[in-house]
C-alpha positions as CSV (number, residue, x, y, z in Angstrom):
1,X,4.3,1.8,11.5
2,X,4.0,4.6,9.1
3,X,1.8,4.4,6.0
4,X,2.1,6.7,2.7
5,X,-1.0,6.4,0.1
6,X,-0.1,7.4,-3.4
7,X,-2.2,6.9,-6.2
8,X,-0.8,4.8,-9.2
9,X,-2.7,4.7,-12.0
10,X,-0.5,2.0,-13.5
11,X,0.0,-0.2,-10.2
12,X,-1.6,-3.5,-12.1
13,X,0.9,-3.0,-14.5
14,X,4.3,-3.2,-12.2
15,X,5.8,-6.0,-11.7
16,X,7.9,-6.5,-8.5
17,X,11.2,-5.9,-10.2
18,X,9.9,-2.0,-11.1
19,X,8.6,-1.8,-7.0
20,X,12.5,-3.0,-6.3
21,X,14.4,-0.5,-9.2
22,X,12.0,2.7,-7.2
23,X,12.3,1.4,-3.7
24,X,15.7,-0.4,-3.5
25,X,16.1,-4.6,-3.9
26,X,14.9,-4.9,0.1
27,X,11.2,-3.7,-0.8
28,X,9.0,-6.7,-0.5
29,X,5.9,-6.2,-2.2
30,X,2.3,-7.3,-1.5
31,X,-0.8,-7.3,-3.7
32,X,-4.5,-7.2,-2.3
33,X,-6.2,-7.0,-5.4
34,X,-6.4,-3.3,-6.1
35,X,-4.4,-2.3,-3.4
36,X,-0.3,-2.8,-3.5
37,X,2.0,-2.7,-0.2
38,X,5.6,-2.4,-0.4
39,X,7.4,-2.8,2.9
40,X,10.4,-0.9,3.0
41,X,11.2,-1.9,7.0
42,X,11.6,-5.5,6.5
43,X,9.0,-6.8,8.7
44,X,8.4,-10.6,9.2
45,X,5.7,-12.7,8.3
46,X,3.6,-12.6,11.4
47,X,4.0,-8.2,10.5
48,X,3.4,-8.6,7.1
49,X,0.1,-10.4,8.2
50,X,-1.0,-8.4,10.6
51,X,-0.4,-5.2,8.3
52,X,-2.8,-6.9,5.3
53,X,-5.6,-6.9,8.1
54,X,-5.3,-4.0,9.3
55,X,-5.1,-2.6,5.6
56,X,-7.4,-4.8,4.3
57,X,-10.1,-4.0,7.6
58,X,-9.8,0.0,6.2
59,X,-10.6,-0.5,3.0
60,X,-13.6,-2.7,4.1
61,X,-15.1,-0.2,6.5
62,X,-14.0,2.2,3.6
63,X,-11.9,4.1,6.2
64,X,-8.4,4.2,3.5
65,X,-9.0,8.0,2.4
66,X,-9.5,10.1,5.6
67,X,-10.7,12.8,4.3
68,X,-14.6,13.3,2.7
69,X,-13.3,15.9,-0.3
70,X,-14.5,14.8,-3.7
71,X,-10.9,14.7,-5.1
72,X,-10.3,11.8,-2.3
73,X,-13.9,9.8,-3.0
74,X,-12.6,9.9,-6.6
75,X,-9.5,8.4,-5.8
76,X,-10.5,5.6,-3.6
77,X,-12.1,4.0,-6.9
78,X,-8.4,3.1,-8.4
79,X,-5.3,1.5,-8.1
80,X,-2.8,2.6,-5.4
81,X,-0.3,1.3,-3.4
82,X,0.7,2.0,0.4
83,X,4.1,2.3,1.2
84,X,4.7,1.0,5.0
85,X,8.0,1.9,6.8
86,X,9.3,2.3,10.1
87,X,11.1,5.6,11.6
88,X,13.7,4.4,13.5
């Protein structure tokens, strides 16, 4: 699995349907609090939930934003959303 973090300042203002019209009507879209996913491999539900953990275990150990720049520290304090897709 591949994962893309881009900062969205507006993230707690999309709903789904603007996640779908930017990534196509096959995105499905998770929220953990500040933190939105949108699958664009169709995983299943036993995927989905081992993809929150392993998301959700990062941002615990605060280990989201790999690199220690001051730009990056800054960042990790708002929304953003990971995009998670599969090269085939």
């Amino acid at each position: 699995m591949n994962k893309t973090n881009r900062v969205n300042p507006v993230t707690c203002y999309q709903n789904d349907a603007c996640y779908k019209q930017l990534y196509g009507k096959h995105a499905i879209v998770t929220r953990l609090g500040y933190v939105t996913i949108i699958y664009l491999d169709r995983p299943n539900k036993k995927e989905i939930k081992k993809r929150k953990e392993e998301i959700m275990r990062e941002e615990i150990t605060d280990k989201a934003f790999f690199d220690d720049c001051p730009l990056c520290n800054e960042l990790k304090n708002h929304p953003y959303d990971i995009i998670c897709y599969r090269k085939e």
